[in-house]
N, C-alpha and C positions, 0 to 999 in steps of 0.2 A: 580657620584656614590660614594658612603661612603663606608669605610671601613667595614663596617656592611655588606653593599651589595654585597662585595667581598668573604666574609668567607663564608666558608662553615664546616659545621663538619661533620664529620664520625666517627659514632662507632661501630665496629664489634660486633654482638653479637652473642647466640647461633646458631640459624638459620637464617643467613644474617645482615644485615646493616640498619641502619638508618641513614639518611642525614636531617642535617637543618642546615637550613637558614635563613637572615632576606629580607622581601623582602616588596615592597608599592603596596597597596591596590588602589583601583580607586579612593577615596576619601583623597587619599597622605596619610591617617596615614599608622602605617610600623606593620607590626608582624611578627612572629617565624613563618614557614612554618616548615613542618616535611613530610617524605616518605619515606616507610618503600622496603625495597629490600628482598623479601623472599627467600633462598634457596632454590634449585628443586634438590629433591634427586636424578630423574631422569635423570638427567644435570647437573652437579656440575659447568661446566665453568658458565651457563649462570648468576646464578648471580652478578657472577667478572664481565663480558660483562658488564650487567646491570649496576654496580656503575662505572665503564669506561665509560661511554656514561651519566652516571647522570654529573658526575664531567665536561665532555667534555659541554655539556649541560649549566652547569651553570656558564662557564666564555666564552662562546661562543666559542669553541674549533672547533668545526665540519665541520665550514663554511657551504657553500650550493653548489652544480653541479653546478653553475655558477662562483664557485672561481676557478681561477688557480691552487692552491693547496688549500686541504682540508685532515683533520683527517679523518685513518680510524682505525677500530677497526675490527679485522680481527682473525678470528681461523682458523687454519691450521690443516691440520692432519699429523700426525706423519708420514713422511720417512723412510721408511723400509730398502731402497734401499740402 
């Protein structure tokens, strides 16, 4: 995997994120991939959730229910108590 393959960019913008990447096509040439993270006014965490789980995603973070440990990505609700 090349250095290219490793990076990733993030740029915040007005309503949410864009992620890219360089990644290889079936025919081995490589391009910029791009995906956009919208904002939900509705939900203000989920799109943080969403670029945690891109980034987790894109260096294989997550693992699978088969590994002995695996990332989670988890909201909690606030403790009153």
């Amino acid at each position: 995997m090349s250095a290219d393959e490793r990076k990733l960019e993030i740029v915040e913008g007005v309503n949410g994120y864009k992620l890219r990447w360089r990644g290889c096509l079936d025919d081995g040439s490589k391009r910029w991939f791009e995906a956009y993270i919208v904002d939900d006014e509705a939900d203000k965490l989920k799109s943080g959730e969403e670029l945690l789980w891109g980034v987790a995603d894109h260096f294989s973070l997550g693992g699978s229910k088969h590994d002995p440990e695996r990332l989670k990505i988890v909201r909690e609700k606030r403790d009153d108590g």
